[in-house]
Each structure stands twice: as C-alpha cells, then as structure tokens.
LOTOR-464886 format. One record per residue: residue in three letters; x, y, z of N, C-alpha, C, CB in turn. Coordinates in steps of 0.2 Angstrom, whole numbers, plus 5000, padded with zeros to 4 digits. Each point is the difference from the previous one (the first is absolute). Glycine has a CB too. Example, Ala and Ser with C-alpha at 12.3 -4.5 7.8 and 13.67 -1.06 7.14 Angstrom:
! LOTOR-464886
ALA506649725039499650065000500450065000499149945006 SER500750114990500450065001499650055003500649974990 
END
This chain:
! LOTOR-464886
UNK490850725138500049954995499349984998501149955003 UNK498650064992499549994998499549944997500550105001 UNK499949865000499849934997500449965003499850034990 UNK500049915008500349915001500850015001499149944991 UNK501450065016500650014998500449934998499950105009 UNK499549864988500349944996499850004994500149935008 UNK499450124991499950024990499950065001499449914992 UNK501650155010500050055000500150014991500450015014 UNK500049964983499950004992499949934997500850114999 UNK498449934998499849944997499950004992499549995011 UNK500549964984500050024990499349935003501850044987 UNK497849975009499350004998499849974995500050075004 UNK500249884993499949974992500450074994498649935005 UNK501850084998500350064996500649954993499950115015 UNK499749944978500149984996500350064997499249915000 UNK501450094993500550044999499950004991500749975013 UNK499150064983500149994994500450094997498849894999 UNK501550094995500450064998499650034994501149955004 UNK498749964991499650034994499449995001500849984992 UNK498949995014499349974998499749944999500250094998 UNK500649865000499949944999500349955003499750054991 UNK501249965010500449965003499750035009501149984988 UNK499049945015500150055008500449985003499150025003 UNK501350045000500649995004500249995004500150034997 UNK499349985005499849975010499249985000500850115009 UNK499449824993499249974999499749985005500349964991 UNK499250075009499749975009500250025006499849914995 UNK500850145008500449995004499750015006500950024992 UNK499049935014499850005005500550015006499249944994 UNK500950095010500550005007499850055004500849974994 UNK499250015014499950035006500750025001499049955003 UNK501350125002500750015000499850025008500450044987 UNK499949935018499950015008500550075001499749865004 UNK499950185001500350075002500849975002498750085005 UNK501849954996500850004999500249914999500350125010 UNK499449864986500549944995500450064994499149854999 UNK501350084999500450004995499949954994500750035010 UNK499150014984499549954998500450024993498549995009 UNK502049964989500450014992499449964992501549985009 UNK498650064986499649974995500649984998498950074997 UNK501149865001500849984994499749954995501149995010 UNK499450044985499849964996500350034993498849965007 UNK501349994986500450044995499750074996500549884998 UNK500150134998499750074997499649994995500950045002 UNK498250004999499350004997499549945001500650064992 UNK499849925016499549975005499550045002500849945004 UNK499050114996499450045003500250035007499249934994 UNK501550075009500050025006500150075001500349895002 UNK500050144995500350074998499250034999501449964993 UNK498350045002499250004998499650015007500049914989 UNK500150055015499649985006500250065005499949844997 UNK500950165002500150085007499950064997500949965007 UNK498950034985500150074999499050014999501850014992 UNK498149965009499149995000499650045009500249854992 UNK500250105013500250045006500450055002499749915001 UNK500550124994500450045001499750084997501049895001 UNK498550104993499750024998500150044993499749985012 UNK501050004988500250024991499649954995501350035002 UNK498449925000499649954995499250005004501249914996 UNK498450104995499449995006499749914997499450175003 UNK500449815001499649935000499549994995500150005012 UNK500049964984499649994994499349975003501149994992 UNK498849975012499749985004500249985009499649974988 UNK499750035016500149975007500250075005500449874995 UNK499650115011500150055004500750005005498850014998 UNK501650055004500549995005499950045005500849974993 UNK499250025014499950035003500550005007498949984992 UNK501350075010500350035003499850015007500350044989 UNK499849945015499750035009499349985000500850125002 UNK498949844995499250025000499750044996500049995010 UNK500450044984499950044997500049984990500450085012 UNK499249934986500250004991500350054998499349964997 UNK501250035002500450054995500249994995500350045006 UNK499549924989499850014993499850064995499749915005 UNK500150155001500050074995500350035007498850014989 UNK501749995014500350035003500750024996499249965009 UNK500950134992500650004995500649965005499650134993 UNK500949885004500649965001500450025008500049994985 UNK500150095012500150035008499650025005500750024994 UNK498849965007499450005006499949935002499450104996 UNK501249875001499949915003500449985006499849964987 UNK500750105016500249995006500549954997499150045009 UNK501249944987500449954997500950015000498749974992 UNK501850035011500749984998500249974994500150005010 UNK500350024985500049974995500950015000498650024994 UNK501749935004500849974999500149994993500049935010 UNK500450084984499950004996500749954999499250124998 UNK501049844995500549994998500850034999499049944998 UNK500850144998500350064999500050025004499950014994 UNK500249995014499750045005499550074997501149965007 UNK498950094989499650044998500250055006499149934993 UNK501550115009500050035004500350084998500149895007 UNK499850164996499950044995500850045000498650005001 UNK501549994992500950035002500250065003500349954990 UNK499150105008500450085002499749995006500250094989 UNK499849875016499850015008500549985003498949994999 UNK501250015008500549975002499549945004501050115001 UNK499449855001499749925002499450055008501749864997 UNK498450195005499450005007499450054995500950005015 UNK499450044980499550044997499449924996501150144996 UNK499349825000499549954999499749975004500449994993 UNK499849995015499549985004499650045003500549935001 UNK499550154999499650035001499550034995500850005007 UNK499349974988499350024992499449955002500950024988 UNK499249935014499349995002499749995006500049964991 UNK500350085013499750025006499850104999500949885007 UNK499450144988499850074998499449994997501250054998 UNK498549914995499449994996499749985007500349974985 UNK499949995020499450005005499750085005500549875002 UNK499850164998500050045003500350015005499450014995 UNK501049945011500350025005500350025001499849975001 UNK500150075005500550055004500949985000498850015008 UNK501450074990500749985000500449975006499950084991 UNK499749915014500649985007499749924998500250115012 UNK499249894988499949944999500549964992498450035008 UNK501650004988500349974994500749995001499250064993 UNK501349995011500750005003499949935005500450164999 UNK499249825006499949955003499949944996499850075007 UNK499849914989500049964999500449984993499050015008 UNK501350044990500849984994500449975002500050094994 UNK500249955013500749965004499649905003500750185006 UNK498949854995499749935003500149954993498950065009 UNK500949954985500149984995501049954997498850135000 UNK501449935002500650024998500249945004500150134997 UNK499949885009500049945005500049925000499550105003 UNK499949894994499849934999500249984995499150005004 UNK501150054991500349964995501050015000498650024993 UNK501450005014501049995001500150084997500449844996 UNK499550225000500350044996499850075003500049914991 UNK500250065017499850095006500650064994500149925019 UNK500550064979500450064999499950004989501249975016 UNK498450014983499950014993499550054998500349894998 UNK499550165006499450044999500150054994499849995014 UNK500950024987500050064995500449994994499850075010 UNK500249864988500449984997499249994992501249945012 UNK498950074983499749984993500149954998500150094997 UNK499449875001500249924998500449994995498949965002 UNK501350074995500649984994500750015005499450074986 UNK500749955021500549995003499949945005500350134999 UNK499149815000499849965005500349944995498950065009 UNK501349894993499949914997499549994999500549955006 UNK499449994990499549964999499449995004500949964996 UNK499450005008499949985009499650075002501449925005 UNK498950124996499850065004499450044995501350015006 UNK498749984989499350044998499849975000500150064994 UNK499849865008499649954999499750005007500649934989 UNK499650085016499950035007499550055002501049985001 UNK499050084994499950094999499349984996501450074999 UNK498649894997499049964997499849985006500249944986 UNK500350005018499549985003499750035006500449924996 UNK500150155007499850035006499650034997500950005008 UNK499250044984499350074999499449944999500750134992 UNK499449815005499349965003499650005006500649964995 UNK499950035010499650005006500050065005500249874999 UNK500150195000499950055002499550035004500450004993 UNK499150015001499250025002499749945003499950084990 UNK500449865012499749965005499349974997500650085009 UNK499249894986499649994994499849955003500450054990 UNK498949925008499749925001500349944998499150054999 UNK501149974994500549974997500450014995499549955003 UNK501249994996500450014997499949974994500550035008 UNK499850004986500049954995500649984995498850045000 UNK501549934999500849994998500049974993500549975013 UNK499650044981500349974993500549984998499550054999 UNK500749905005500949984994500550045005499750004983 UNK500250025024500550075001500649985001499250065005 UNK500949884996500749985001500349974991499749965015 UNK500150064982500049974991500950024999498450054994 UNK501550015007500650054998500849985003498950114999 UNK501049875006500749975006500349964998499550015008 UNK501349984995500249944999499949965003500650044997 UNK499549885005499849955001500150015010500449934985 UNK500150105015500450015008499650045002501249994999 UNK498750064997499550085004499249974998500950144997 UNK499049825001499249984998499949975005499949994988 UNK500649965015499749955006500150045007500449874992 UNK500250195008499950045005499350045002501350014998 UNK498550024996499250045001499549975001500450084993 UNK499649835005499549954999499750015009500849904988 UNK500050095018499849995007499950085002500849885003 UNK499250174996500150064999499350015000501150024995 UNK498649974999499150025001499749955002499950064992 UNK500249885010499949945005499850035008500949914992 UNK499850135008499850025009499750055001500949975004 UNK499250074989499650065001499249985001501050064991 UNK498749915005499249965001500149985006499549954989 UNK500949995014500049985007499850065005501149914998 UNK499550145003500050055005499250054998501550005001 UNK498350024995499550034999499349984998501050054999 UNK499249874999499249995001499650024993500150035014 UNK500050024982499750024995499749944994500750125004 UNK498949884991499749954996500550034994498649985006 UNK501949954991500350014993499749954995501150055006 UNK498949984988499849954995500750004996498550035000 UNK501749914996500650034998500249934993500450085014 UNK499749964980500049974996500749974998499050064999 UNK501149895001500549974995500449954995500050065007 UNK500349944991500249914996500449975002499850024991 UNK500550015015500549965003499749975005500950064997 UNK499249845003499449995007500549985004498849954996 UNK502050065005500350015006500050065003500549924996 UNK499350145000499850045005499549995003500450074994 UNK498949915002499549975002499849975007500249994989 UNK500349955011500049975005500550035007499849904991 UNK500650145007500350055006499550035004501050034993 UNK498650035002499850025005499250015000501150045001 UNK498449914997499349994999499849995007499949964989 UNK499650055013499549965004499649954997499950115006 UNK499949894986499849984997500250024992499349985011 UNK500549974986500149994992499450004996500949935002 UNK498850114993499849994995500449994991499150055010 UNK500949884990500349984994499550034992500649885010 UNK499650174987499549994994500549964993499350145005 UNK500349844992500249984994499350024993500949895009 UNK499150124987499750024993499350035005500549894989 UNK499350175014499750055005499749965004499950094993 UNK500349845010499649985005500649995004499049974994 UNK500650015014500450005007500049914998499550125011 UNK501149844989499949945000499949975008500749994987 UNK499650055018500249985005500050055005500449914994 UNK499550105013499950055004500149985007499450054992 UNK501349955009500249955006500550045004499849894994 UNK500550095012500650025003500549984996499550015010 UNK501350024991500649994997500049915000500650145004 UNK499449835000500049945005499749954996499850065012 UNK499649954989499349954994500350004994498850035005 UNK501350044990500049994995500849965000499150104996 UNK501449925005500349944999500049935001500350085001 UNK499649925005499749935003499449974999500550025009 UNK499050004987499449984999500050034993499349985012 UNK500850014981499950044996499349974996501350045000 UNK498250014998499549955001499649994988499650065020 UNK501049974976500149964996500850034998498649984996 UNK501549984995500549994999500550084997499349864999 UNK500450195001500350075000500149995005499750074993 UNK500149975013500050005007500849975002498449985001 UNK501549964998500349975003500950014994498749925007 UNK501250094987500550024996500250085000499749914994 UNK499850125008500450085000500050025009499450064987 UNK500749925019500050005004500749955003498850054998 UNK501949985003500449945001500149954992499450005015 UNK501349974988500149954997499549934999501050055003 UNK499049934992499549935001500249964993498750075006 UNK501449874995500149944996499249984999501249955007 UNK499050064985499249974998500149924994499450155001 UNK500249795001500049954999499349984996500849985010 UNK499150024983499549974998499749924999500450104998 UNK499149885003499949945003498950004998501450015013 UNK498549934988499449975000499749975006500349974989 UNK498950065013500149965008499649934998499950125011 UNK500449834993499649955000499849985006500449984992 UNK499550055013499349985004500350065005499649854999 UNK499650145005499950045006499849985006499950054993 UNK500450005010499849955009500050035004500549915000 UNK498850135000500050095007500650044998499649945012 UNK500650074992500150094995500849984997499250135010 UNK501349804990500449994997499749954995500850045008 UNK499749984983499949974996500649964996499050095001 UNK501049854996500549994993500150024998500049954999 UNK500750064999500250024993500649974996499650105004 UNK500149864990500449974996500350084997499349864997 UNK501650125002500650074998499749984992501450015010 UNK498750044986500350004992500649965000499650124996 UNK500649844999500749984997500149965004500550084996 UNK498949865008499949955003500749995006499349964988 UNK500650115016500549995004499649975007500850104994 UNK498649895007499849975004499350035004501349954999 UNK498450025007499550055003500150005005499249984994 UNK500650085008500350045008499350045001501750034999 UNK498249975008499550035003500050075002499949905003 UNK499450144998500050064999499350035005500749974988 UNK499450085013499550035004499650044994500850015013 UNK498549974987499750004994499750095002499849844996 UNK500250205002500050064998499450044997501149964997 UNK499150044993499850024996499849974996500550075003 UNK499449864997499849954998499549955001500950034998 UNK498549974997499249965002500149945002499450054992 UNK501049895003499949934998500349954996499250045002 UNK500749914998500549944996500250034994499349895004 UNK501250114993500250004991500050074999499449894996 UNK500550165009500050095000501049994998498750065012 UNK501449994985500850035000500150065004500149964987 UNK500450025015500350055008500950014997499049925013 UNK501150134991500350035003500449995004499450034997 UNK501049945007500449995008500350065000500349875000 UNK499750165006500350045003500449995007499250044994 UNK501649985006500549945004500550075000499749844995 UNK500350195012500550045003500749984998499250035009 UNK501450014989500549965001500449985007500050064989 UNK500049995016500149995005499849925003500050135000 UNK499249874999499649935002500449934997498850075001 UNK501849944992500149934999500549985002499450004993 UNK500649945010500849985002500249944997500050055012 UNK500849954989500349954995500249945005500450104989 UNK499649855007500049935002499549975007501450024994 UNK498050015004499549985006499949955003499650074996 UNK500249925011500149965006499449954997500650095011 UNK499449854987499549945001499650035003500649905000 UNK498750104998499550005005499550075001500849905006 UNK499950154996499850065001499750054995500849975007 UNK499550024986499950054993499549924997501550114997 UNK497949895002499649984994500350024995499050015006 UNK501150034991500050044993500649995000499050104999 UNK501549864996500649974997500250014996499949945003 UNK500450104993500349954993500550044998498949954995 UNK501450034999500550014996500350055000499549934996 UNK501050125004500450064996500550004999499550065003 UNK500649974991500750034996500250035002500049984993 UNK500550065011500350065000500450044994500049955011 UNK499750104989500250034993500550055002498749994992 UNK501250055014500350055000500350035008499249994989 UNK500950035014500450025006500250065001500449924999 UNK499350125004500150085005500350015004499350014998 UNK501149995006500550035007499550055004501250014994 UNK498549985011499750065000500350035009498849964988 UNK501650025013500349995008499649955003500350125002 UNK499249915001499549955005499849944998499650095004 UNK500249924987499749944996500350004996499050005002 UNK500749944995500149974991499450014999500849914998 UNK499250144995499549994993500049964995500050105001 UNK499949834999500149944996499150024997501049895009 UNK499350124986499550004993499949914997500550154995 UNK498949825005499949934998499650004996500149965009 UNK500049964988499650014995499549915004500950084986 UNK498449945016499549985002499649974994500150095010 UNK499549864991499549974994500050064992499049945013 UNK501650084985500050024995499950085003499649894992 UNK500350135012500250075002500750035001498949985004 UNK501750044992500750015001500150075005500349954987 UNK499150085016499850055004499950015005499850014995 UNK500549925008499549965005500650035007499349864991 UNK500650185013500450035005500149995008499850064992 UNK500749925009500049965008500750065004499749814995 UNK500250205012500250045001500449965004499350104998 UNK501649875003500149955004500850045005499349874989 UNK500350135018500350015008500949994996498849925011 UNK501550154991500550005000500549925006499650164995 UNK500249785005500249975002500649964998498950025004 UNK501549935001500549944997499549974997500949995008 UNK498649984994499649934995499850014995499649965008 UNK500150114990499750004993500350064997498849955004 UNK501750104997500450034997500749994993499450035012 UNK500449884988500749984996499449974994501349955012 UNK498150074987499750004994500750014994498750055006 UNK501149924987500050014995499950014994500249995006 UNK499650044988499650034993500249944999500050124996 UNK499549845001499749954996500149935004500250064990 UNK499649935017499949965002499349985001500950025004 UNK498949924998499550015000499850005008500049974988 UNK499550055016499649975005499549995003500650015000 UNK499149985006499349975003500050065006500149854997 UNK499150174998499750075005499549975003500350114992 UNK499549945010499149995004499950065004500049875002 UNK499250124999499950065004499349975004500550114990 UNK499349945016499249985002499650004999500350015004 UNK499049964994499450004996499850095000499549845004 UNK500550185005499850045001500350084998499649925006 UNK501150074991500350034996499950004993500749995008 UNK498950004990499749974992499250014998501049895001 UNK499150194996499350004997499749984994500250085006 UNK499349884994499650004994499750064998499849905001 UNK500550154992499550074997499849984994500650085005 UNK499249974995499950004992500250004996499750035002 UNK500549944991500449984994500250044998499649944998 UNK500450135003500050054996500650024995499350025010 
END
C-alpha cells in the first residue's frame, strides 16, 4: 500500500459540472480508510452517484483532485484503476455462463489459466453459488446474478470496490437478504467498498460510516450511530430514520441547552441546542418517535404537553399512534405493545413528553 491506510481514497476539493455552470458536486472533501465501508446516501441528483462514477473513472472532475493509494488518478483510464465495480443491472454478460463471466476479468488481466480456474471457484464460493458455474444468468434469480456482479467484482482481488443502487432491482425480502450478504462479505475479506444509495436503512445496515449528500454537498459524515443519534441539521435528521419535527421560537439559552416556545401556543419545552445561534432565531425540534412516551412520570419528562390521537396502527410489538402535536397532525409516537398504553383511542386526547436530551434544536428549514 502506498499511501495513508486512513486516506487510502481521498476527493480533494473535487467539483462536478455538466454544462459549465450548474455544480453537481461542490467542493467534495473525504478521506476513505483502507477496508471501511463507506455508503454515499442521499436522494436522487444529490451528487452521490456523480461522486462514484468520478472515482470510478466514467466521470472526470471538473475540478480538485482524487486520489487513490497515494496516487492521482485523475487521468488514469478507468481500467488501470484496479477498481470492482457492482452495477444496479448487474451488467453481466448473457452469452457466458455465470464462471465464463468471472473469468473475463481475470482473462483482460492476463492470468494464468490454473490460476483463473482457482480463483473462480474461490469466487463461486464466497458468494454460496459452488454448483452454478455453468449455468447462463437468464437461468439464475434475481438474488443470484446479483451474487455473479458481486463475485466478478471481487475476483481479480482489486483495491476497491465500488457498488451503485446494487440492491435497487430486489424485492424487499431478497434486498435485506443481500444487504447482510455483502456486509460479511467486507467483514471476511477486509477489502475497501464505497457504495451508493437512497435507501438509509440499507445505509445504516451495513456502513462503517455515512456520508449523507443533499443538493451536491456532504451535509454530514458520521457513523450509522451519530447520524441518527446526533443529527447535526434538520435534513440529516429528516432523511435518516423517522423524526417528529416541531416548529417553535427559542427564547433563551443556557450552555449547550436551549428554550423553545412551540407554534400554536402549545407551550415551551427544552432542547439541546444544535443548529441554532440565539434568542428569537426559528428552529426546528427534532423528537424520535420511539423517545416519546405517553402519560409521563412528574418530574422525569421536562418536555409535556398536549395530543390528539388522530390515528392507530397494529403493528404486533407496537402502536403507530399518529398525533396531532402544537398543530403538527404528523406528529408520531411509537407506543409498547403493552396493557397500560395499548387501550389508546382516535380522538382522545393526551399528556406526552419526552427528555430535553431527546430533543434537538435544528434548523428551520
């Protein structure tokens, strides 16, 4: 290894334009440590997609640099970048049988054919599909070609991998099977994946780390853990997990918790101040559903007040009681398949609360 094995892939102030005027990746800064797991999420014409196919080398950088092992490859062609690539379409090639494709890019390398018969079945192996060798992908599943991308991925044994949407195409059952599937696969082998997508429960399955883009910037760049638990503004914290959001006015501050008088004069509740400067600023509240519980203990919940139950969900374990909060009818509390709080009902009203420290001040946005 020829570089920093904690800025084995590094973007450089790396800027992205199509016409020369809009940018679609702005500034983008990031160190990638040798075998993490390092997911770009974020919605469709976030810049994330842009950003692997830049490293990947179908896009070149309008500005800044990426560099690779200690190396610039900014004019390196695409396939001398030792790079695995995963496609959404898998892209696998029909008139081959599933070990002829994982032996096409160990052939353009030039290796030896005992070495190429060894490491296919090694291949074939890691990804479960020892007896599909001589099977053609139009006779494989979903699942199974989606297996046959990722072993001709890692085949040739590359620096790194780079994944697009690859689980896009799956049903919901086979999407969250292949989610732990390429999860162990990096565990056992250690190799460096970059991996793009808009699902942050994939996201949070199987990252080592998150970069969240929104309008071609990183808003946030944290472990699965932080970004939920610490979301550090008010997207962040709305496209990552469920989140209750409360608009409000702070009226004071006091070290790193602040006041917040609600909208629709439902009262003031305290907050762990965030994303917000000062007195009379408009905020944001950000309030897990899990974190709010109903008919809270004197003393314990600070943050009190009012709801209308609008609505009721079964969900076995829990209730999805949709509320209507200081004028928010959106307002979502997730409540313990229990005897005490299970005999809820639509259009009652009652007395919630949550912990200061469960309650971010963000941004207004």
């Amino acid at each position: 290894m020829g570089g920093n094995p904690d800025q084995f892939v590094r973007f450089v102030n790396v800027q992205k334009s199509y016409d020369g005027e809009t940018l679609v990746v702005k500034n983008f800064n990031i160190d990638i440590a040798a075998g993490e797991f390092l997911t770009m999420l974020g919605p469709s014409g976030s810049g994330k997609t842009t950003c692997l196919m830049m490293l990947a080398g179908f896009e070149t950088a309008t500005h800044g640099d990426i560099i690779l092992d200690g190396q610039s490859i900014n004019n390196v062609a695409p396939h001398k970048r030792d790079i695995g690539m995963v496609f959404q379409n898998y892209a696998l090639f029909p008139h081959m049988t599933v070990a002829e494709n994982l032996a096409f890019p160990l052939r353009v390398r030039k290796v030896p054919q005992a070495d190429i018969d060894a490491k296919v079945k090694r291949a074939l192996e890691m990804v479960r599909l020892e007896s599909f060798g001589s099977r053609r992908p139009a006779q494989l599943s979903g699942g199974q070609q989606q297996r046959v991308a990722v072993a001709r991925a890692l085949v040739f044994e590359p620096k790194l991998v780079l994944m697009d949407e690859p689980l896009g195409a799956l049903d919901k059952n086979l999407r969250e099977e292949m989610q732990y599937e390429i999860k162990h696969i990096h565990e056992n082998l250690g190799v460096t994946m970059v991996y793009v997508t808009h699902d942050q429960s994939e996201a949070l399955t199987m990252s080592n780390r998150i970069a969240v883009f929104e309008d071609g910037i990183v808003q946030q760049l944290a472990t699965p853990a932080q970004l939920y638990e610490e979301p550090e503004n008010a997207f962040v914290a709305g496209f990552i997990g469920e989140n209750n959001r409360l608009g409000g006015k702070v009226t004071s501050v006091n070290g790193v918790n602040c006041a917040v008088e609600l909208d629709g004069g439902a009262g003031i509740v305290n907050a762990l101040k965030v994303n917000v400067d000062g007195v009379n600023e408009r905020t944001m509240l950000s309030i897990r559903p899990e974190r709010v519980v109903i008919d809270p203990e004197d003393g314990r919940y600070p943050n009190r007040c009012e709801a209308r139950v609008e609505e009721l969900i079964y969900l076995g374990d829990h209730i999805r009681a949709r509320m209507t909060v200081s004028g928010n009818s959106d307002f979502i509390t997730k409540v313990p398949n229990t005897q005490r709080h299970s005999q809820l009902k639509k259009g009652e009203m009652v007395r919630i609360g949550w912990a200061t420290e469960d309650c971010r001040a963000l941004d207004a946005r």
